[in-house]
C-alpha positions in Angstrom: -4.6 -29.9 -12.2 -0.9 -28.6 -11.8 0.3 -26.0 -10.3 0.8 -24.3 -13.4 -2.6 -24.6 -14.5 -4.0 -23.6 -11.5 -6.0 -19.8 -12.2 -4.7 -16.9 -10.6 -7.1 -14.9 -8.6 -6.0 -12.0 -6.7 -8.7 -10.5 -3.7 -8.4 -7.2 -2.3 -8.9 -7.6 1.5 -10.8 -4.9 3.5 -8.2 -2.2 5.3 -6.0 -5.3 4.6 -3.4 -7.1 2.0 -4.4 -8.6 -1.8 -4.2 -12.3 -1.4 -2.7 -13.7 -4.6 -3.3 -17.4 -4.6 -2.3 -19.5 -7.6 0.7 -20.0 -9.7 1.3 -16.1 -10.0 4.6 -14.8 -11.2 5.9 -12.1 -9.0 8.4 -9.6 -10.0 10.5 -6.3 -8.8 9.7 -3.2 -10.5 13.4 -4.2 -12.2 11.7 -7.0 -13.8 13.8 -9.7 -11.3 11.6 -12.8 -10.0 11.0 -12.3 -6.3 11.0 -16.1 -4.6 7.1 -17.2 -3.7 7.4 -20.4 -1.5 3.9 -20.3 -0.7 0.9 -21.1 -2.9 -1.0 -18.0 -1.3 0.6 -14.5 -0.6 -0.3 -11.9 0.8 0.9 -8.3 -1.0 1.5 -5.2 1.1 -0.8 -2.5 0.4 -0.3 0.0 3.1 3.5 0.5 2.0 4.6 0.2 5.7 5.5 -3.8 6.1 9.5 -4.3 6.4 9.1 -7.2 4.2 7.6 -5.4 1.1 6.3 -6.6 -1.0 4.6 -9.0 1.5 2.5 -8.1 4.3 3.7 -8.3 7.6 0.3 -7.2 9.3 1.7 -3.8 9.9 -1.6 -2.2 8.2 -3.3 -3.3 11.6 -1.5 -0.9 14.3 -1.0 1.8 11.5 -4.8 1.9 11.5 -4.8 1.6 7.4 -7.9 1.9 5.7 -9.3 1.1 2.2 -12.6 2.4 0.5 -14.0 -1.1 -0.2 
């Protein structure tokens, strides 16, 4: 299987990121491509990493929680 037929999944991780593995295609909210060199990612959801929109494990010392 290539990498372009390779599903997307996408799992929300507890008081943690969404891991997006698969060839997902990421975008700004200007439509522009943002670069994915990895074939997993890991998408902030706390809105405090400096390198939005990945996760830079800042969710940990903020003390960010989800409700699942």
């Amino acid at each position: 299987m290539s990498r372009a037929e390779e599903p997307v999944t996408i799992t929300a991780y507890p008081d943690g990121p969404l891991l997006v593995r698969g060839a997902a295609v990421l975008e700004s909210s200007d439509g522009e491509p943002i670069e994915v060199k990895r074939r997993t990612v890991a998408l902030c959801r706390c809105g405090l990493s400096t390198i939005k929109p990945f996760c830079d494990g800042t969710h940990k010392a903020a003390g960010f929680r989800t409700d699942a």
